[in-house]
N, C-alpha and C positions, 0 to 999 in steps of 0.2 A: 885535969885538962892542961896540965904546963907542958904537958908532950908536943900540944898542938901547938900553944905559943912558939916552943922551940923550933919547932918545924917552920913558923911564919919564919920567925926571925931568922934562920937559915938558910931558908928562900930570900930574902929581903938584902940577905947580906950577900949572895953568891948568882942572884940572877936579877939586879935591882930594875925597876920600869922605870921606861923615861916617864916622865911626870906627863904631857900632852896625851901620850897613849894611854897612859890607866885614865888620868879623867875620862876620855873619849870609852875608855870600857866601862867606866862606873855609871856614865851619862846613859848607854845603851842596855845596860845590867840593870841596873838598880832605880834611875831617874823616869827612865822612857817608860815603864809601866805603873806611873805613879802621875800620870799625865804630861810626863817629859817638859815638866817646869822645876825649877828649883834654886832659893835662895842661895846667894855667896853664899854668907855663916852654915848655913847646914851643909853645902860642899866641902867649905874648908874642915868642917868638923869631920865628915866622912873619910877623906884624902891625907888628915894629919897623921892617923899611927901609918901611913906608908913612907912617911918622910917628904911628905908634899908639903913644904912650907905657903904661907901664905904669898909669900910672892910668887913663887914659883906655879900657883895656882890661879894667879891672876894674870898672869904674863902667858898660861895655858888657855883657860877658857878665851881671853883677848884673843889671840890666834886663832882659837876654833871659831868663833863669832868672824873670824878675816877672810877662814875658808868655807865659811857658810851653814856651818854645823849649827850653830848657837847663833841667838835674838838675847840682846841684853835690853833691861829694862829698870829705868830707877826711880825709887819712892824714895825721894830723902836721901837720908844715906846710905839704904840700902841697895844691893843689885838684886835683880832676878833674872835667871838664865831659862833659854826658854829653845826647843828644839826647832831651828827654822823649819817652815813648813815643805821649803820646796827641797829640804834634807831629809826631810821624814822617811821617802821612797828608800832612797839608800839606807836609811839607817834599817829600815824595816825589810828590804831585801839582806843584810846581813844578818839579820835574828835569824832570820829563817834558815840562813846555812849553818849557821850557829848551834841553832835547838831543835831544829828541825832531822830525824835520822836517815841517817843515807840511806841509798838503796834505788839508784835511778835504775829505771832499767829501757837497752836501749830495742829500740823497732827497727833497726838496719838501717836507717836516714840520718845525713848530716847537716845540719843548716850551715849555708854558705852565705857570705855577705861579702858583696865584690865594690869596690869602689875607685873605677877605673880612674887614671890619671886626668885631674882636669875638673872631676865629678864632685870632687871638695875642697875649698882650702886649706892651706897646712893646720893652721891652729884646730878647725875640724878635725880635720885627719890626725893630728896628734892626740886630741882628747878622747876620740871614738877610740883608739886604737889602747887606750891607759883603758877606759871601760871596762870595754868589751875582755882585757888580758885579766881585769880583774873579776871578772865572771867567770874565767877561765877559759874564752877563745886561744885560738893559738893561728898564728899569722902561717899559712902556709904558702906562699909568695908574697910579693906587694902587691897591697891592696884586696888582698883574699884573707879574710877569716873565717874560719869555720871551728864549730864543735858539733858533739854527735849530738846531744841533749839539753840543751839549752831551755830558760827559762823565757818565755813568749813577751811575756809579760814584763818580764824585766829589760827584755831588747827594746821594747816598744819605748818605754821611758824613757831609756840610755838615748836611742836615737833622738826624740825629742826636748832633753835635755841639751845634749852638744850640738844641736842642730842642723844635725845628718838627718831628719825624717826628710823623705820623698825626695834625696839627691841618692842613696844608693840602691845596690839590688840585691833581694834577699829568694834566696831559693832553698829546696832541698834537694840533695842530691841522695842517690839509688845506686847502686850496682848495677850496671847494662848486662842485663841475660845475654849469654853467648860473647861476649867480651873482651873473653880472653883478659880480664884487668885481672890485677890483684885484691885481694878480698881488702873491701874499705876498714874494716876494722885493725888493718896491718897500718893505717895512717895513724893512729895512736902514738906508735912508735917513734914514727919520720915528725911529732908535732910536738911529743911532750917527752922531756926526760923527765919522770916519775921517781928518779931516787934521794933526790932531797926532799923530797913530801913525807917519802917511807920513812926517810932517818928521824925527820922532824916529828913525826905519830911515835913512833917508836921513840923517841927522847922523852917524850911527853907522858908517854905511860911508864918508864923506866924513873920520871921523876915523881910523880902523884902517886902512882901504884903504893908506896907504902905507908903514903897519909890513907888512905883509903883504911887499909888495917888498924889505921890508928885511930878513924873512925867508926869504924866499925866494931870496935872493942871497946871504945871509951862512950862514944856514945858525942854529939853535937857539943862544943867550947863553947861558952857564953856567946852572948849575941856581939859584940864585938869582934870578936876572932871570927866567929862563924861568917860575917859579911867580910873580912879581911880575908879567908877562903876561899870564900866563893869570887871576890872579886880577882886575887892570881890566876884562880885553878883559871876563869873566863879568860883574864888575858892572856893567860899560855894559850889555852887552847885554841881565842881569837886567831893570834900571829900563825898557831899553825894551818885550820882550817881555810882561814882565806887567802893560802894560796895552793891553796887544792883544788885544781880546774874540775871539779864535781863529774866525772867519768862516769857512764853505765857501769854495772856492778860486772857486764859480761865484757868489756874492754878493761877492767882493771886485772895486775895479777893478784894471785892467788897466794896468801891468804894478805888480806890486804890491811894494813894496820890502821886506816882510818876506822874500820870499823870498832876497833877493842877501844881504839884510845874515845870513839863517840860515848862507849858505852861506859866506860872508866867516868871520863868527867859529869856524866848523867848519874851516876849511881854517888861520889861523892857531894853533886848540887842538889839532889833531894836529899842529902842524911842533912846537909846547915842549911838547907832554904828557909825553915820556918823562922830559928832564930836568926840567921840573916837577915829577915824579914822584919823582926820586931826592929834589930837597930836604926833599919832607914828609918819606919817610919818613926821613930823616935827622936832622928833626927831631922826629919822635915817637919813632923808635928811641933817642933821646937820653934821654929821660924813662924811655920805658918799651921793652925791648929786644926783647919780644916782640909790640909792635905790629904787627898783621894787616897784611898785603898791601892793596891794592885788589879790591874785590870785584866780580865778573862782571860787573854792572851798568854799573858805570866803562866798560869798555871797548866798550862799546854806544853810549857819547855820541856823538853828531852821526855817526851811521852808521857806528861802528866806527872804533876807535882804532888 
């Protein structure tokens, strides 16, 4: 297994994480299906072979707990971190782009969401508009967003989080028969330039593709490397995925490389999920002895574990 070490260590040395972001991936990987609570001491044990020192760890999660991700709680001297509830949405809409396999497919309709001058104020309008581009809307005038496929349920929240619900107007729009327009699916183009997504899938599988072999040959690292693994291969592929405005498969080109690199990082998180597995909870059972299992959810990721 020192191939795999080496391979950590080579990643670690030539593409290192800022400390706030891997927490934030370990906290949604590894924390949140374990009832998204968890002791400092077993953080700082999980986060130390990444080169996350102890301050650097606490100077992260304080941050996350400023922007609302994290609820700290203390017994003594200890801390526990605790996933705020009204972050849970978000965190739980990102799994799902996450582990969840592409493949929207679209019905010819685009949802439009207008919000005339006047209909919000700015700090609204600023924050609806961070949302909405991180769900993958694309602003096609001011005050117009639209995407072909969107998720219903996540708009719903979004708006009533920034506190846009009942001040804008949401429609879908059709292709008028006899028109004379041009075909709506040509606004793909005029909305989204798609070739830093391409390069970034394609980097991504250009750099995992031959840990892949190397698991597949040797077989799962000890349960330490194996959760050191799985927690890169997540945050690579985190950064890239979420900013992939999630496209119908028939508006996307052709051959599209989110697909290889979903299937790439799915096929190396089931060869070390189990032993990945043993090290959390080995490290949560350290703190606290009756730390939950992995919850039903977990075993769902990337098409069942």
């Amino acid at each position: 297994m020192q191939i795999a070490s080496e391979w950590i260590a080579a990643f670690l040395a030539t593409e290192p994480p800022r400390s706030k972001s891997l927490v934030m991936t370990v906290i949604g990987d590894a924390i949140a299906p374990h009832g998204g609570r968890v002791w400092l001491g077993s953080l700082i044990e999980l986060l130390a072979p990444f080169g996350v020192t102890d301050r650097l760890l606490r100077t992260s999660v304080f941050r996350l707990a400023q922007e609302g991700w994290l609820v700290a709680k203390r017994d003594g001297r200890r801390s526990l971190y605790a996933i705020d509830g009204e972050a849970l949405p978000r965190l739980e809409r990102a799994n799902r782009r996450i582990y969840a396999a592409p493949g929207l497919h679209w019905d010819g309709r685009w949802t439009l969401l207008l919000a005339p001058n006047g209909s919000i104020d700015a700090p609204v309008r600023t924050a609806l508009r961070k949302e909405l581009e991180w769900e993958g809307y694309a602003m096609l005038a001011p005050g117009v967003l639209a995407h072909p496929a969107p998720d219903q349920g996540s708009l719903g929240e979004i708006l009533a989080r920034t506190g846009a619900a009942g001040k804008v107007f949401i429609c879908a729009a059709t292709e008028l028969p006899g028109g004379a327009s041009r075909p709506l699916r040509e606004l793909v183009d005029a909305a989204w330039d798609l070739r830093p997504e391409i390069d970034s899938y394609r980097q991504f599988s250009a750099t995992f593709t031959p840990l892949l072999a190397i698991l597949q040959r040797d077989g799962a690292p000890a349960p330490g490397a194996s959760f050191a693994i799985r927690s890169l291969l997540i945050h690579a592929y985190r950064r890239v995925q979420l900013h992939d405005p999630m496209l119908p498969v028939e508006l996307l080109p052709a051959p599209w490389p989110g697909s290889d690199a979903y299937a790439l990082a799915g096929a190396i998180y089931r060869l070390v999920a189990s032993q990945a597995e043993a090290h959390v909870m080995a490290r949560l059972t350290a703190e606290e002895p009756a730390a939950p299992q992995a919850d039903a959810a977990y075993f769902e990721r990337f098409g069942g574990l």
